[in-house]
C-alpha positions as a Markdown table, in Angstrom:
| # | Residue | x | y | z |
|---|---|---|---|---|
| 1 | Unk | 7.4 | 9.1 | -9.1 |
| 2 | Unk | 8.3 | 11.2 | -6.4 |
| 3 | Unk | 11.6 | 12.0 | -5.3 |
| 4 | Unk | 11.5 | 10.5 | -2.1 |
| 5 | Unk | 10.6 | 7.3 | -3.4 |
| 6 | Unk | 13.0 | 7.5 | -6.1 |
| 7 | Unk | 15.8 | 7.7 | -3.5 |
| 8 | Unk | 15.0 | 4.8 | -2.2 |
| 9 | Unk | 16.3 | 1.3 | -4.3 |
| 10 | Unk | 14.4 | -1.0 | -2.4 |
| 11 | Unk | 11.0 | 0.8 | -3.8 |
| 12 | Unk | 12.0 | 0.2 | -7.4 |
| 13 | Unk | 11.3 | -3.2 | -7.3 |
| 14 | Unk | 8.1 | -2.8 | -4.7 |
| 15 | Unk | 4.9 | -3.8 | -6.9 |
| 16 | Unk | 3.4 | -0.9 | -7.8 |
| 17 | Unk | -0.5 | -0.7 | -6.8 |
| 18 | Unk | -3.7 | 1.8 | -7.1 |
| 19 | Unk | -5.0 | 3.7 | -4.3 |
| 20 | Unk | -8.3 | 2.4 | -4.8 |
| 21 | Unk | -7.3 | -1.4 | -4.4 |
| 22 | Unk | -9.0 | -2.4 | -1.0 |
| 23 | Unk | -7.2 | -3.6 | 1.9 |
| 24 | Unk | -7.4 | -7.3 | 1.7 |
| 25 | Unk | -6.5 | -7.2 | -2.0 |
| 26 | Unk | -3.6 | -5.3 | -0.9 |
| 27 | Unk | -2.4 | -8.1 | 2.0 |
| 28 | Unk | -3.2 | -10.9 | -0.5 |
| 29 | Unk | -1.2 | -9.1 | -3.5 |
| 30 | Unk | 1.2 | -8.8 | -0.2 |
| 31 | Unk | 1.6 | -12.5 | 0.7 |
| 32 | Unk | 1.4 | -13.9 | -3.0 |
| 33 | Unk | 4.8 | -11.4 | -4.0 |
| 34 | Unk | 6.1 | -12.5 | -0.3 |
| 35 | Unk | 7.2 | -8.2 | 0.1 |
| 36 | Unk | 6.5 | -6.4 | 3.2 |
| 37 | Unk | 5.7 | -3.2 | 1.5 |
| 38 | Unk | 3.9 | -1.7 | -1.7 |
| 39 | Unk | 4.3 | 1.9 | -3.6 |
| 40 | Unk | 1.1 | 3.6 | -4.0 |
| 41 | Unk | 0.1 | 5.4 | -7.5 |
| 42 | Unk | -2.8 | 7.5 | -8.7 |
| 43 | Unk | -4.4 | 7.4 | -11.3 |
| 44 | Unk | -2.0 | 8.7 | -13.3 |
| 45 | Unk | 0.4 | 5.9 | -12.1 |
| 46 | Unk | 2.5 | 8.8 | -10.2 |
| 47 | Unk | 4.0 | 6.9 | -7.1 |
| 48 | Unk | 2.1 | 8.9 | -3.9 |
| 49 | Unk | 3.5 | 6.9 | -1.0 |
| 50 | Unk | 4.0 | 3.5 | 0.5 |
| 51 | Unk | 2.1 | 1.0 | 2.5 |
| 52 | Unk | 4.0 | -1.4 | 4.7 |
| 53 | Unk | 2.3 | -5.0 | 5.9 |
| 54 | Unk | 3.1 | -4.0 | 9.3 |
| 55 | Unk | 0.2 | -1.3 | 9.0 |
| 56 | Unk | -2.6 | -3.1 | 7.1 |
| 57 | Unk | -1.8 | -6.1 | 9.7 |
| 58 | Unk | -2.9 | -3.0 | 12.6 |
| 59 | Unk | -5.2 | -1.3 | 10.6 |
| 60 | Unk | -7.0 | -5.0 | 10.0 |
| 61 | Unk | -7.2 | -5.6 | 13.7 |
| 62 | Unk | -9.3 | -2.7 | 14.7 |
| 63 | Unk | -12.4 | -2.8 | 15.8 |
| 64 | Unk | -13.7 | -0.5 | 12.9 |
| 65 | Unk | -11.6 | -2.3 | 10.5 |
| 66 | Unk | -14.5 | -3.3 | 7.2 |
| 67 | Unk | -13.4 | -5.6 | 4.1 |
| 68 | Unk | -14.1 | -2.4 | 1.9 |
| 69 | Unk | -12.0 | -0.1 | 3.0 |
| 70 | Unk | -9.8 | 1.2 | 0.4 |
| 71 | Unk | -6.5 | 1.9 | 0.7 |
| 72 | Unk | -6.8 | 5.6 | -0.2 |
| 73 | Unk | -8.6 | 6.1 | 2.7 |
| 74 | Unk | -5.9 | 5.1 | 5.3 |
| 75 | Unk | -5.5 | 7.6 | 7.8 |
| 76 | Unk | -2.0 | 9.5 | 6.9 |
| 77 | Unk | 0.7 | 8.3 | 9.4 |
């Protein structure tokens, strides 16, 4: 895990999902756990960042928004 995340208690107890999961996975896995944000591991389960509801929600509203995109393909914020 990285540092930053570390830091941070309220990401210790965030589910802990793969980059490659898609985006709808993601908001379901999201709405079943009722959380508002996820850590994001490789494949080496190594914590790499986090993805909030808030952004999916946008990211699912755009106009070149597809059911397959993964979440390691998110633009970086």
């Amino acid at each position: 895990m990285t540092p930053v995340l570390a830091q941070h208690h309220s990401l210790a107890h965030a589910p802990r999902i793969r980059d490659d999961m898609t985006v709808e996975v993601a908001l379901s896995l999201m709405a079943g756990a009722q959380v508002d944000h996820l850590v994001l591991c490789d494949g080496d389960d190594q914590g790499t960042g986090l993805v909030t509801l808030a952004r999916l929600t946008v990211l699912r509203d755009t106009p070149t928004y597809t059911d397959r995109v993964r979440l390691r393909d998110l633009p970086a914020s």
